[in-house]
DSSP file (Angstrom, degrees, kcal/mol; ACC not computed):
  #  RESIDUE AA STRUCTURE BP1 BP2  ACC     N-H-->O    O-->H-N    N-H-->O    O-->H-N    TCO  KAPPA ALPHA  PHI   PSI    X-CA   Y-CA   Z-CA
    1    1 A X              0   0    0      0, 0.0     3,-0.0     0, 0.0     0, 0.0   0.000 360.0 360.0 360.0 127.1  -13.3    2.2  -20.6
    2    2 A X        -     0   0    0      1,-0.1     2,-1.7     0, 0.0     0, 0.0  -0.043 360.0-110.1 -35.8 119.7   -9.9    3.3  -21.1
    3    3 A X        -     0   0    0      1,-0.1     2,-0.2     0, 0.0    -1,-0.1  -0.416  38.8-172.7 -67.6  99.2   -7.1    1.3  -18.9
    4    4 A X        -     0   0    0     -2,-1.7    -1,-0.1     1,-0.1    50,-0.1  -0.524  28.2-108.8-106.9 141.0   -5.9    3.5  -16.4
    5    5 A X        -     0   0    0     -2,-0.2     4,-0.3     1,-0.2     3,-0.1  -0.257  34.4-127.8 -54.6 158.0   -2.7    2.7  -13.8
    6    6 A X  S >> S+     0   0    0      1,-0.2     3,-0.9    44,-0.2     4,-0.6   0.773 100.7  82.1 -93.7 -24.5   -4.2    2.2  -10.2
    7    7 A X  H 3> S+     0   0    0      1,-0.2     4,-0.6     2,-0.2    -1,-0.2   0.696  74.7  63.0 -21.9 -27.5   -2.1    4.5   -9.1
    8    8 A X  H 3> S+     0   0    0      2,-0.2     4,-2.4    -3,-0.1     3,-0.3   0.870 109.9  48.5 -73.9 -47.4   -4.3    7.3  -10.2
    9    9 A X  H <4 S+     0   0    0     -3,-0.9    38,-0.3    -4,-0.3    -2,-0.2   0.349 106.2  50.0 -95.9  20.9   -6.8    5.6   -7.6
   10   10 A X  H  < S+     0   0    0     -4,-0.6     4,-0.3     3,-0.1    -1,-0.2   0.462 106.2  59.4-104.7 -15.6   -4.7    5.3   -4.8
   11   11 A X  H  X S+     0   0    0     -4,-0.6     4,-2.3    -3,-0.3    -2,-0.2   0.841 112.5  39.7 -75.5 -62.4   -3.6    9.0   -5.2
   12   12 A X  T  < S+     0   0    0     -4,-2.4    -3,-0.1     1,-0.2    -1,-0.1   0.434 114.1  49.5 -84.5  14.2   -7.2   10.1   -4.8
   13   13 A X  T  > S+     0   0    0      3,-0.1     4,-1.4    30,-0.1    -1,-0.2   0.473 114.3  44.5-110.5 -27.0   -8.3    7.9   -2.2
   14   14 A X  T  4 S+     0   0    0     -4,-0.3    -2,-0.2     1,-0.2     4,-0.2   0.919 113.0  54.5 -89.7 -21.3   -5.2    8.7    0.1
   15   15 A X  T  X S+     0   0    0     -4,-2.3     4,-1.1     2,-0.2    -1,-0.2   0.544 110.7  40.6 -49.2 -20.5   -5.7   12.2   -0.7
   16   16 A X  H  > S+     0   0    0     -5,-0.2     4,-2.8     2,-0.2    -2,-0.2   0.888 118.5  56.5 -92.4 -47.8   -9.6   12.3    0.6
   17   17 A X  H  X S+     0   0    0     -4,-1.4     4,-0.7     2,-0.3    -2,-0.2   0.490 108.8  42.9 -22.6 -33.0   -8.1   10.0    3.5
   18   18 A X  H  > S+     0   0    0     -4,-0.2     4,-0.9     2,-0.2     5,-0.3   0.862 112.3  48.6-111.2 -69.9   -5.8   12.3    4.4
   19   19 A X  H  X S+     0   0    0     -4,-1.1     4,-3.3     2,-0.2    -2,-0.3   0.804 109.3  55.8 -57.4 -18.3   -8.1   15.7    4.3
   20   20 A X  H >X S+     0   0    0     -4,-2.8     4,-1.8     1,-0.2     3,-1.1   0.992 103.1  56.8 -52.6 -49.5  -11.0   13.9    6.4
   21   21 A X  H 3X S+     0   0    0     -4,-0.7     4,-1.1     1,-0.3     3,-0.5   0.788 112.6  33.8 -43.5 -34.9   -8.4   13.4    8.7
   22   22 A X  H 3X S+     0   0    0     -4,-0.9     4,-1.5     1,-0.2    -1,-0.3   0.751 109.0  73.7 -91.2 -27.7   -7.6   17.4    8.9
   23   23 A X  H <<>S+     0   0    0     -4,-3.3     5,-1.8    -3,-1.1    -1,-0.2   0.847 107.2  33.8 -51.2 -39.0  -11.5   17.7    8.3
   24   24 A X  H  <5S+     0   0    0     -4,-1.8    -2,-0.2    -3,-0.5    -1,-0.2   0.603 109.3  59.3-110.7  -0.5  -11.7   16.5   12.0
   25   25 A X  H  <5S+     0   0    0     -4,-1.1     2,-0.4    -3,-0.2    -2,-0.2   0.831 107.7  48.5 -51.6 -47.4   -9.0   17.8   13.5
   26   26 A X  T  <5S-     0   0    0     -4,-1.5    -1,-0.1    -5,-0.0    -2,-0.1  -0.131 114.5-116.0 -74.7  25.6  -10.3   21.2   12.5
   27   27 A X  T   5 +     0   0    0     -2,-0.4     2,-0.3    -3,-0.2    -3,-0.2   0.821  49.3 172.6  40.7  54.7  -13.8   20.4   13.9
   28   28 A X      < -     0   0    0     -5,-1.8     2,-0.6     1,-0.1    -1,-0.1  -0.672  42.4 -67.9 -90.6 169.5  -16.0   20.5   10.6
   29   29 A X    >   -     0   0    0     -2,-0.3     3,-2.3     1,-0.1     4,-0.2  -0.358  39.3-116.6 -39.8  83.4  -19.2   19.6   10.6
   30   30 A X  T 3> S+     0   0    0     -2,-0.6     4,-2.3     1,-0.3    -1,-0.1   0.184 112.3  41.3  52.2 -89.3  -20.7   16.3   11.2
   31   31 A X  H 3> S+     0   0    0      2,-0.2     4,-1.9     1,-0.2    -1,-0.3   0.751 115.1  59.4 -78.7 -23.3  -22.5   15.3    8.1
   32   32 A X  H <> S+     0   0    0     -3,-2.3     4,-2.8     2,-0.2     5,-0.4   0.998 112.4  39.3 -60.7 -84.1  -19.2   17.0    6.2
   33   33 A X  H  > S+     0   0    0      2,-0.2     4,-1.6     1,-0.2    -2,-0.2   0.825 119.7  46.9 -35.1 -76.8  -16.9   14.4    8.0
   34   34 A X  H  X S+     0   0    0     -4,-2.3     4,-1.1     2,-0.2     3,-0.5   0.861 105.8  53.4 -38.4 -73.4  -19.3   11.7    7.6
   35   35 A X  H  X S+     0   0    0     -4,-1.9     4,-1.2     2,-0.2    -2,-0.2   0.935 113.2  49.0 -26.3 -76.3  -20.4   12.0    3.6
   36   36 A X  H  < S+     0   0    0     -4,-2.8    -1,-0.2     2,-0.2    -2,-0.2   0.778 109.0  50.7 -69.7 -14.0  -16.6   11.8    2.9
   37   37 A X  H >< S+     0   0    0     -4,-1.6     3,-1.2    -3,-0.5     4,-0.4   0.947 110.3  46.9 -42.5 -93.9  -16.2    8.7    5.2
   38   38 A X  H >X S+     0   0    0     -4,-1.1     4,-2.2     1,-0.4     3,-0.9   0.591 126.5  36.2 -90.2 -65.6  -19.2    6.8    3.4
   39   39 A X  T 3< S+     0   0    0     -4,-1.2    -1,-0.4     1,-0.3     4,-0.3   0.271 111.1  53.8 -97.7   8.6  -17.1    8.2   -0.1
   40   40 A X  T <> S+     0   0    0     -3,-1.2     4,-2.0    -5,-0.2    -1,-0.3   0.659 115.8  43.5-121.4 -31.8  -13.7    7.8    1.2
   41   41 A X  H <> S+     0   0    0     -3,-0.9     4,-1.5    -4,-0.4    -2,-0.2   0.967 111.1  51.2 -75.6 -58.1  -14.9    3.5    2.0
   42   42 A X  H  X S+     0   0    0     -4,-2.2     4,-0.6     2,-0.2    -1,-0.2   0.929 109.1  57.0 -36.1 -50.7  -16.8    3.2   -1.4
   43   43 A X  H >> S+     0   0    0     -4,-0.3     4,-2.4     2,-0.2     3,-0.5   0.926 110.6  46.1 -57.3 -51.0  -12.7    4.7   -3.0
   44   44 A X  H 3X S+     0   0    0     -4,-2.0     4,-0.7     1,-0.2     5,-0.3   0.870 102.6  57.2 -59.2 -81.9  -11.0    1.7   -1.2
   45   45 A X  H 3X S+     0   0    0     -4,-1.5     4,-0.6     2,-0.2    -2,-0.2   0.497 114.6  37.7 -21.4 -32.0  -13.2   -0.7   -2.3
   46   46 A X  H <X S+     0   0    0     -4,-0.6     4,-1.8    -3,-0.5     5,-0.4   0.893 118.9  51.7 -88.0 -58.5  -12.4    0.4   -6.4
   47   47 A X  H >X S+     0   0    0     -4,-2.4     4,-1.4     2,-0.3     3,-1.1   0.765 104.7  50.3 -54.0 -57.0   -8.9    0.9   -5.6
   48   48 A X  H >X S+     0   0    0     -4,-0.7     4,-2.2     1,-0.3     3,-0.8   0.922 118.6  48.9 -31.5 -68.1   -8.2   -2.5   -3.8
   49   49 A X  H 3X S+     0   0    0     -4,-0.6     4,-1.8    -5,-0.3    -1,-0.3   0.734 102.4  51.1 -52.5 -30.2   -9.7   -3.6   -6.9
   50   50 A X  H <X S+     0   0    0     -4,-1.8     4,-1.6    -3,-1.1    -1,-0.3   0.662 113.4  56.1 -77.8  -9.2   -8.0   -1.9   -9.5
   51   51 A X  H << S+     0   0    0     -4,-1.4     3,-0.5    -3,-0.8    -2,-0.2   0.971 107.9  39.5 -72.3 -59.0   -5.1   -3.2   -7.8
   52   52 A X  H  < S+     0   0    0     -4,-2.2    -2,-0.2     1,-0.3    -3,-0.1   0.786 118.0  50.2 -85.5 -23.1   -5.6   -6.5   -7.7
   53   53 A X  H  < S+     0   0    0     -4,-1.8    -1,-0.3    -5,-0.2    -2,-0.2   0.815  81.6 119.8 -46.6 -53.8   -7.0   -6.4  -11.2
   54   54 A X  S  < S-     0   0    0     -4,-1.6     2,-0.6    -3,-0.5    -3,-0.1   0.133  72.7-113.5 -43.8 134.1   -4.1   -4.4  -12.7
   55   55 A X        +     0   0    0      2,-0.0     2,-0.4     1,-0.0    -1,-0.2  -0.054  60.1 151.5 -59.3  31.8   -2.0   -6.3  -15.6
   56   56 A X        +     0   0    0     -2,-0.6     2,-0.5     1,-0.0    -1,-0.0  -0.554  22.4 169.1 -73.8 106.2    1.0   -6.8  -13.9
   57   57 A X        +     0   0    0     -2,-0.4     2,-0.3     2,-0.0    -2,-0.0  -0.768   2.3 174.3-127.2 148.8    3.7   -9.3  -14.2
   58   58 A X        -     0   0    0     -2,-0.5     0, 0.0     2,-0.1     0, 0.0  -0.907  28.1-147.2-136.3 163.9    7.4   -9.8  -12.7
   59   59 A X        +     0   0    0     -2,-0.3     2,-0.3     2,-0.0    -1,-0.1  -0.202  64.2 113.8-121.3  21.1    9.7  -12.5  -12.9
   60   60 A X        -     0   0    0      1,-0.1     2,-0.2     2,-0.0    -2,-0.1  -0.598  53.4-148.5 -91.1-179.4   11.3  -11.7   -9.3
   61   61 A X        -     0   0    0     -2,-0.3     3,-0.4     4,-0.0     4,-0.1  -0.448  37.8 -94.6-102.1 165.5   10.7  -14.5   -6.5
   62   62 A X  S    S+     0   0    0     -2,-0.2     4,-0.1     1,-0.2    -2,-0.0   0.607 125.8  69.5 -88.1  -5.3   10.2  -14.6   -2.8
   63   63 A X  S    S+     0   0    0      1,-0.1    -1,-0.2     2,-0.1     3,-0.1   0.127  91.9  57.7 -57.4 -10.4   14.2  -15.3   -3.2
   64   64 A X  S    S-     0   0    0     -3,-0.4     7,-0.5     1,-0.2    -1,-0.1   0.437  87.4-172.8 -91.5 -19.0   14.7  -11.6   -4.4
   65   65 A X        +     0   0    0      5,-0.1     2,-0.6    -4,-0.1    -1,-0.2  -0.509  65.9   0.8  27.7-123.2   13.1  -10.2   -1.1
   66   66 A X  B >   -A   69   0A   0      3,-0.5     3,-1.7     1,-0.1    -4,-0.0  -0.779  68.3-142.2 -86.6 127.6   12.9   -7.0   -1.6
   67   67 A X  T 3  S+     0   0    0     -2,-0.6     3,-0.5     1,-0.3    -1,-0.1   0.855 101.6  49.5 -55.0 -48.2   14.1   -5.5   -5.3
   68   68 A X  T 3  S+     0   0    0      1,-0.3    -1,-0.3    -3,-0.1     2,-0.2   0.733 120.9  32.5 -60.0 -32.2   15.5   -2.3   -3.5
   69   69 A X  B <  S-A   66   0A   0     -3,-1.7    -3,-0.5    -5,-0.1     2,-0.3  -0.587  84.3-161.6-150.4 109.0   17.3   -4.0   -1.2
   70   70 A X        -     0   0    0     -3,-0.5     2,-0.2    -2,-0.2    -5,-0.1  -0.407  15.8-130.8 -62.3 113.8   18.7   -7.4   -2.3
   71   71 A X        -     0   0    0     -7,-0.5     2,-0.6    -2,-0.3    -1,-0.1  -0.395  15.2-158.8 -50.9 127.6   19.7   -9.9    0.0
   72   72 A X        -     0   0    0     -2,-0.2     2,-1.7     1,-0.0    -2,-0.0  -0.824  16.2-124.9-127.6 120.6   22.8  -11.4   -0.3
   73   73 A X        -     0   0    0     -2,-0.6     2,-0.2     1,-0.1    -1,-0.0  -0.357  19.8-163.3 -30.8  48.7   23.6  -15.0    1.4
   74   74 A X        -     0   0    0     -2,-1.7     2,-1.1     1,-0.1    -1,-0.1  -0.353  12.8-142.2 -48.4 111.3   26.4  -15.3    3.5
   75   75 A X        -     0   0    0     -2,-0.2     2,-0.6     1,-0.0    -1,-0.1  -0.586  22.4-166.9 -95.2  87.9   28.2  -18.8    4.6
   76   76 A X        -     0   0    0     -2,-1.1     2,-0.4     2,-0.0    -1,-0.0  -0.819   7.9-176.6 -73.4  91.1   29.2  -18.6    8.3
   77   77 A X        -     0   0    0     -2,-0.6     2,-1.0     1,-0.0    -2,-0.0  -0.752  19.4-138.8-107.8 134.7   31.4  -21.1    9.3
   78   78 A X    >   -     0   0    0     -2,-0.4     3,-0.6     3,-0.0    -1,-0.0  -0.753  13.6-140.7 -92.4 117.6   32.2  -20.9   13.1
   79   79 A X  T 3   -     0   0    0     -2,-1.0     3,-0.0     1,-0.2    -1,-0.0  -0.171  64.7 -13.3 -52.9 152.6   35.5  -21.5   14.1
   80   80 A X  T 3  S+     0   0    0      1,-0.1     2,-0.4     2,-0.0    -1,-0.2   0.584  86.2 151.4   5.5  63.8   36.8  -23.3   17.3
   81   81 A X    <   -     0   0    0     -3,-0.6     2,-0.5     2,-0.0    -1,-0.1  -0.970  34.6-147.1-113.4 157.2   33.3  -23.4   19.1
   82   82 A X        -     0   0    0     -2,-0.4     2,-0.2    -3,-0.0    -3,-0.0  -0.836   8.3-154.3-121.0  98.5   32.5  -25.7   21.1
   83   83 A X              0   0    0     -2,-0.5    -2,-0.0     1,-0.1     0, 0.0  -0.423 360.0 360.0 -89.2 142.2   28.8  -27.4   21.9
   84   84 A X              0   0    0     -2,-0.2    -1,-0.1     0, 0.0    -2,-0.0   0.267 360.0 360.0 -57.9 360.0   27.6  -28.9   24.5
């Protein structure tokens, strides 16, 4: 089988995710509601996997914190205080 991003299955499992939800706001029908439940649990279950599967590798750290927004280290020396 052709390698495909998991992104592709995280797109169509938060897209069935999201119309049950409007499936039961809008009152449909039971077994409707249900069936895509039962299909919507099975969707996680490959996607979690294709996630965790995926061939992905980075060279950041848990010292990067987050790549978008970088932490940067600041040395605070306090002046004239005084402890008890």
């Amino acid at each position: 089988m052709k390698n495909t991003s998991p992104f592709l299955y995280i797109t169509i499992t938060t897209l069935l995710l999201i119309t049950i939800t409007i499936m039961c706001a809008m009152n449909f029908p039971f077994n409707w509601v249900f069936y895509l439940t039962v299909i919507g649990q099975f969707l996680v279950v490959i996607m979690v996997y294709k996630v965790l599967t995926d061939n992905y590798s980075t060279n950041k750290t848990f010292e990067d914190f987050y790549e978008d927004c970088p932490i940067k280290l600041m040395k605070i020396q306090a002046e004239n205080e005084k402890f008890r």
